[in-house]
NUMARDREN-459822 format. One record per residue (C-alpha): residue in three letters; z, y, x. Coordinates in steps of 0.1 Angstrom, whole numbers, plus 5000, padded with zeros to 4 digits. Example, Ala and Ser with C-alpha at 12.3 -4.5 7.8 and 13.67 -1.06 7.14 Angstrom:
NUMARDREN-459822
ALA507849555123SER507149895137
//
This chain:
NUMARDREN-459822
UNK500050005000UNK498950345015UNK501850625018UNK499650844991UNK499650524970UNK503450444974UNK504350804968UNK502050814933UNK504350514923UNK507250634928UNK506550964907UNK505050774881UNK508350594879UNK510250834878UNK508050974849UNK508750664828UNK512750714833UNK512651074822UNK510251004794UNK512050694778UNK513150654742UNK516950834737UNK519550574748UNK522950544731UNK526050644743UNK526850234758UNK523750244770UNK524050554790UNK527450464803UNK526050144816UNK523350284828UNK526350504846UNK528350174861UNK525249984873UNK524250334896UNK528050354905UNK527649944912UNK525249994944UNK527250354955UNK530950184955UNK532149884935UNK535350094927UNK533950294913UNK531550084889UNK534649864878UNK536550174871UNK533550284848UNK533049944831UNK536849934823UNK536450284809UNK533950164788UNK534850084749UNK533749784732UNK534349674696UNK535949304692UNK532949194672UNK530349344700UNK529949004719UNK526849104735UNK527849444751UNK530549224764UNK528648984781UNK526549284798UNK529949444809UNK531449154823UNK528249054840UNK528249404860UNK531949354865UNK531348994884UNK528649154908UNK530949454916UNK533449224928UNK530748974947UNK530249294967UNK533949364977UNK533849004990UNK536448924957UNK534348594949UNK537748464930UNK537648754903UNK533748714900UNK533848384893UNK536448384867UNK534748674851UNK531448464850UNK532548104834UNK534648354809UNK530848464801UNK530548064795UNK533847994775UNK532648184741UNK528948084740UNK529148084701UNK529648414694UNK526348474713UNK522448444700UNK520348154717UNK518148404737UNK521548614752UNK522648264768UNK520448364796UNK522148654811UNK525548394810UNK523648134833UNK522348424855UNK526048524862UNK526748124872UNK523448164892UNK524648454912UNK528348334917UNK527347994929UNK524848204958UNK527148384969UNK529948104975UNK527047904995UNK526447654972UNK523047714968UNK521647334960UNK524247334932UNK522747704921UNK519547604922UNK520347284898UNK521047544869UNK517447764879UNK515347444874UNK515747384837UNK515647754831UNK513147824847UNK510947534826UNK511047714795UNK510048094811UNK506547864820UNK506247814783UNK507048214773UNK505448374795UNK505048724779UNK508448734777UNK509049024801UNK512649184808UNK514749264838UNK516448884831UNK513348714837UNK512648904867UNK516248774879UNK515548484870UNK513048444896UNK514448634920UNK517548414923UNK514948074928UNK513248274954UNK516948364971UNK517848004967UNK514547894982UNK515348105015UNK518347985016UNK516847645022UNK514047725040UNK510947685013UNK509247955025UNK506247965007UNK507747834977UNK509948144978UNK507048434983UNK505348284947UNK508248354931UNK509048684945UNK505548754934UNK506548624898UNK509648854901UNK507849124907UNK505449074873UNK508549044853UNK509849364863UNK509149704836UNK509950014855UNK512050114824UNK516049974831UNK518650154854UNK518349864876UNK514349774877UNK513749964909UNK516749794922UNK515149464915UNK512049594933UNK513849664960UNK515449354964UNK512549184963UNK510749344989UNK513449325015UNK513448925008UNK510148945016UNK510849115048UNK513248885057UNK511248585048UNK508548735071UNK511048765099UNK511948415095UNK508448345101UNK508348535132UNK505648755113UNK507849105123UNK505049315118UNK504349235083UNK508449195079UNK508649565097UNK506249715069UNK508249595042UNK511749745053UNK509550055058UNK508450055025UNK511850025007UNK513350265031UNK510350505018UNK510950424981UNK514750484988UNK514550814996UNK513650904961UNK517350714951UNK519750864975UNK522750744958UNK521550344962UNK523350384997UNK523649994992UNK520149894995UNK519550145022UNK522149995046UNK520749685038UNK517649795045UNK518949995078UNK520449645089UNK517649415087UNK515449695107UNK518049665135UNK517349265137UNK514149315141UNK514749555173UNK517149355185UNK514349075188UNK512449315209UNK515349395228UNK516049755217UNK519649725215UNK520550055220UNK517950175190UNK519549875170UNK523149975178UNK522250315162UNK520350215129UNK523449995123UNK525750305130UNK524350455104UNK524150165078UNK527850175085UNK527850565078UNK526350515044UNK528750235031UNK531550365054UNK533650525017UNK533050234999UNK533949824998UNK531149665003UNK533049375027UNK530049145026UNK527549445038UNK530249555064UNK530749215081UNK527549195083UNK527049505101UNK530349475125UNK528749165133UNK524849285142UNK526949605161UNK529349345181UNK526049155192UNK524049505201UNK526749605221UNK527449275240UNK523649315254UNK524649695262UNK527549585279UNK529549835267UNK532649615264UNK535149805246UNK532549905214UNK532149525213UNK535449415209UNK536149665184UNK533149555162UNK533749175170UNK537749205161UNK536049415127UNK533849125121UNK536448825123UNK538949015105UNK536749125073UNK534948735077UNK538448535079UNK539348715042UNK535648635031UNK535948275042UNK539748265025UNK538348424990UNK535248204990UNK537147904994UNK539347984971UNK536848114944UNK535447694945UNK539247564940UNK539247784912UNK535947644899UNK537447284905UNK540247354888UNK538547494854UNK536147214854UNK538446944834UNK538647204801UNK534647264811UNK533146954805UNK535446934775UNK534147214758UNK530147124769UNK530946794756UNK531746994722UNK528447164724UNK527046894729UNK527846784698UNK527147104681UNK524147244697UNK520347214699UNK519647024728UNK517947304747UNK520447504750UNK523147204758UNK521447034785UNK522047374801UNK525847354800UNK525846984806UNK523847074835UNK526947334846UNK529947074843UNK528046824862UNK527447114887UNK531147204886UNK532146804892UNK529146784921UNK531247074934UNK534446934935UNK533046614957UNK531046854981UNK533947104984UNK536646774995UNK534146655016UNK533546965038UNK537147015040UNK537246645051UNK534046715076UNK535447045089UNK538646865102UNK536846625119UNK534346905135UNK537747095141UNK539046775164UNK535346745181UNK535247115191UNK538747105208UNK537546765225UNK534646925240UNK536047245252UNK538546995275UNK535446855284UNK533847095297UNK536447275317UNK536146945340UNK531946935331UNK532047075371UNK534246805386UNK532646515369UNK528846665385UNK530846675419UNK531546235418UNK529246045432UNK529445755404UNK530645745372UNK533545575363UNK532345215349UNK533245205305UNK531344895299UNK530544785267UNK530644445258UNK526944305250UNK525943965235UNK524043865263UNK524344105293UNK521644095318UNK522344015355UNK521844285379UNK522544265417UNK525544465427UNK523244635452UNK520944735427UNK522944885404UNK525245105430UNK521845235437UNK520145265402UNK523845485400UNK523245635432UNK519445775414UNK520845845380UNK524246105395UNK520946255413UNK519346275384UNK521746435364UNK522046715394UNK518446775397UNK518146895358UNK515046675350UNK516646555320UNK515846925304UNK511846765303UNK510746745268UNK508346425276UNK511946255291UNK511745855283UNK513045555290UNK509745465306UNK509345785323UNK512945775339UNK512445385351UNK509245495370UNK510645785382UNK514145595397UNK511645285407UNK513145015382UNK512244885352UNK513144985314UNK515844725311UNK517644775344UNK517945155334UNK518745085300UNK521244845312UNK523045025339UNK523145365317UNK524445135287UNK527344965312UNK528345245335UNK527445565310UNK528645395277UNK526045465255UNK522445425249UNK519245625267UNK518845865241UNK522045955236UNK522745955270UNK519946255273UNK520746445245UNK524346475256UNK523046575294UNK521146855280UNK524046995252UNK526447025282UNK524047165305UNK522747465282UNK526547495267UNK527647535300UNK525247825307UNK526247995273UNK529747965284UNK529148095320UNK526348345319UNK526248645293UNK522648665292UNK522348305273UNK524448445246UNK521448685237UNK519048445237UNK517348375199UNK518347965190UNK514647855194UNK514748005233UNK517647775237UNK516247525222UNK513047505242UNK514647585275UNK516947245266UNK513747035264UNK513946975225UNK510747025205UNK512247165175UNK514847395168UNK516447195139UNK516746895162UNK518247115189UNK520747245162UNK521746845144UNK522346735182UNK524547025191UNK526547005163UNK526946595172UNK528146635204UNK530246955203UNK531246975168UNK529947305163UNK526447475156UNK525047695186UNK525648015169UNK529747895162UNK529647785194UNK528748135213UNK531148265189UNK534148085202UNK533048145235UNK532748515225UNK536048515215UNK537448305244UNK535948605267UNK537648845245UNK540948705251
//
């Protein structure tokens, strides 16, 4: 879109809101809370609770409620957003068919921002079947509808699948609601940050332009501007312009700086705590880094509390969708059904992660021993022998293996295991034996299997370097990756997490913080 084109659009939108039909009084003063909503959460909750509501006025409720649980997803308050959103779900009654939508979109949203984006994405499947079928239906809930899929496909990495919807989000939208152009808005810097994903930062660098452009005619959305200001800064830091980065982010933090936005602001301590690391200017890095553990330890404490509270409503949940069940047409109940099972899926995920986590916890501390002595053990000549006990163990001379030991510690020195093309076969040429010596020796002396044995050489080597030099701490994942001899950077990330317990980016963290102290 041409600059003359982009600024044509944004008049002409403007036109439509000054032009619009006469709103009512709760119309206007929602029109009021969902400004105040991207300005300061506060202040939109204060406004909402201002608002009054007749007990028979189910629907203005709903709407009230529903701005409510997204002012409080922004503070980081994930426990008071969820309540507020499976309150939407305990009256469903009192509401018409066609309202139950803006209900699910509330689920939708809480569910995202708890991480639990699989289970979210259960509840956008079915709804998302009958918008196929009604497809001039055209409101600012169908345009969320489709955002929230495409947010959900990011999330897990479906790309493509998550540009067409954008693109449906964006044909859903009328440039006639409070919130439309926030919607836009939205959309476009998911699209950015899909690009960036891709490694496509020029197209990904147009997009953040353009909202930052369209922004300008919305001063008071200081939300999406920040947001806008911080993905910018990721896309310098790529190029190495910390310094530019480090200022953009300054001034994100400027424009939310009055207001709660937790989430937003961790995010930003974090991106300034990196920026500064690679400007060495140590004492603006500890400050941001102590900023960002602080705001993330009460944003991991809320979150996990927010899915007990989901656990512990979801007895009295199914109950009442069994109910429905009973009561209702069946598409509208398969939706609910759909929920509960959600909210039981939950409840197995949520004890198994805890479960998980405790056992990563007890890895983690287990490899951080390890590698304080990772320098000793490159210093001995031959590995202590931890045989394993084999059906049928092949003979080897004692000569032969000392020396196949002899090769392998030089091995292991010379850093040829960091090869991508490393094999069984390859290493038996290269130490002069044959598959089953190696495999044998490396199996008897090194207590585990070849490619185990490899992948664990390479973790310690490349953790070792994060650990010991600052400049491996910059480096993007994929670098890592590649410079560790794996051809992908999932692989690289399902190894590290096997041997140390952690993923690469938890990992520089700790070592961040080990620094720090």
């Amino acid at each position: 879109m041409k600059w003359e084109q982009l600024f044509i659009f944004l008049f002409l939108i403007s036109t439509v809101f000054l032009s619009g039909q006469k709103k009512s009084d709760f119309e206007i003063m929602v029109g009021r809370s969902i400004e105040k909503l991207h300005q300061d959460p506060d202040a939109a909750i204060r406004s909402c609770k201002n608002i009054n509501i007749k007990d028979d006025q189910h629907y203005d409720k709903l709407i009230i409620k529903s701005i409510l649980a997204e002012a409080y997803s922004f503070k980081g308050n994930y426990v008071d957003a969820v309540q507020i959103a499976l309150e939407n779900v305990n009256a469903p009654e009192l509401l018409q068919q066609k309202d139950q939508l803006l209900i699910n979109l509330g689920v939708i949203q809480c569910f995202q921002d708890v991480n639990l984006h699989e289970q979210s994405e259960t509840l956008v499947t079915p709804i998302l079947k009958d918008y196929s079928q009604a497809k001039n239906n055209k409101s600012y809930k169908s345009a969320k509808v489709y955002q929230l899929h495409a947010s959900n496909l990011f999330a897990l990495k479906n790309y493509d699948k998550a540009l067409e919807n954008i693109a449906l989000s964006n044909n859903y939208i009328r440039f006639t609601s409070p919130n439309s152009y926030s919607t836009f808005c939205e959309n476009k810097i998911l699209t950015g940050k899909i690009y960036s994903q891709l490694k496509d930062y020029k197209t990904a660098e147009r997009y953040f332009g353009e909202v930052a452009s369209i922004l300008k005619a919305h001063p008071n959305n200081s939300y999406l501007l920040a947001t806008t200001y911080l993905n910018q800064s990721d896309l310098l830091f790529e190029k190495k312009e910390y310094f530019a980065a480090a200022e953009l982010l300054e001034k994100a933090l400027e424009k939310v700086s009055n207001a709660d936005f937790l989430i937003l602001k961790n995010k930003i301590y974090s991106g300034l705590a990196k920026n500064y690391l690679a400007l060495k200017e140590n004492d603006k890095h500890k400050d941001y880094q102590k900023k960002h553990d602080d705001s993330q330890t009460i944003i991991e404490e809320n979150r996990k509390e927010a899915i007990r509270n989901i656990m512990k409503l979801s007895q009295g949940f199914q109950t009442q969708n069994y109910n429905t069940y009973i009561s209702k047409k069946q598409e509208l109940t398969y939706i609910y059904l759909g929920i509960a099972l959600l909210i039981i899926s939950t409840i197995f995920f949520f004890n198994y992660q805890e479960k998980q986590k405790k056992k990563m916890l007890e890895k983690q501390v287990l490899f951080f021993e390890n590698q304080k002595s990772i320098l000793k053990r490159k210093e001995d000549k031959i590995a202590e022998p931890e045989k394993i006990n084999t059906k049928k163990a092949l003979v080897i001379p004692k000569e032969k293996e000392d020396h196949l030991l002899q090769k392998l510690n030089e091995f292991e020195e010379s850093e040829q295991f960091l090869a991508k093309n490393m094999s069984l076969a390859l290493l038996a040429a290269q130490l002069e034996t044959n598959t089953k010596y190696l495999s044998e020796v490396i199996n008897k002396f090194k207590g585990k299997n070849f490619t185990t044995y490899i992948n664990e050489l390479k973790i310690n080597h490349i953790a070792h370097l994060i650990s010991s030099d600052l400049a491996y701490r910059q480096y993007k994942i994929s670098y890592l990756a590649e410079f560790a001899g794996f051809t992908s950077h999932s692989t690289f990330t399902v190894v590290f997490k096997s041997v140390t317990g952690m993923s690469p980016n938890e990992y520089i963290q700790q070592v961040n913080k080990r620094q720090i102290r």
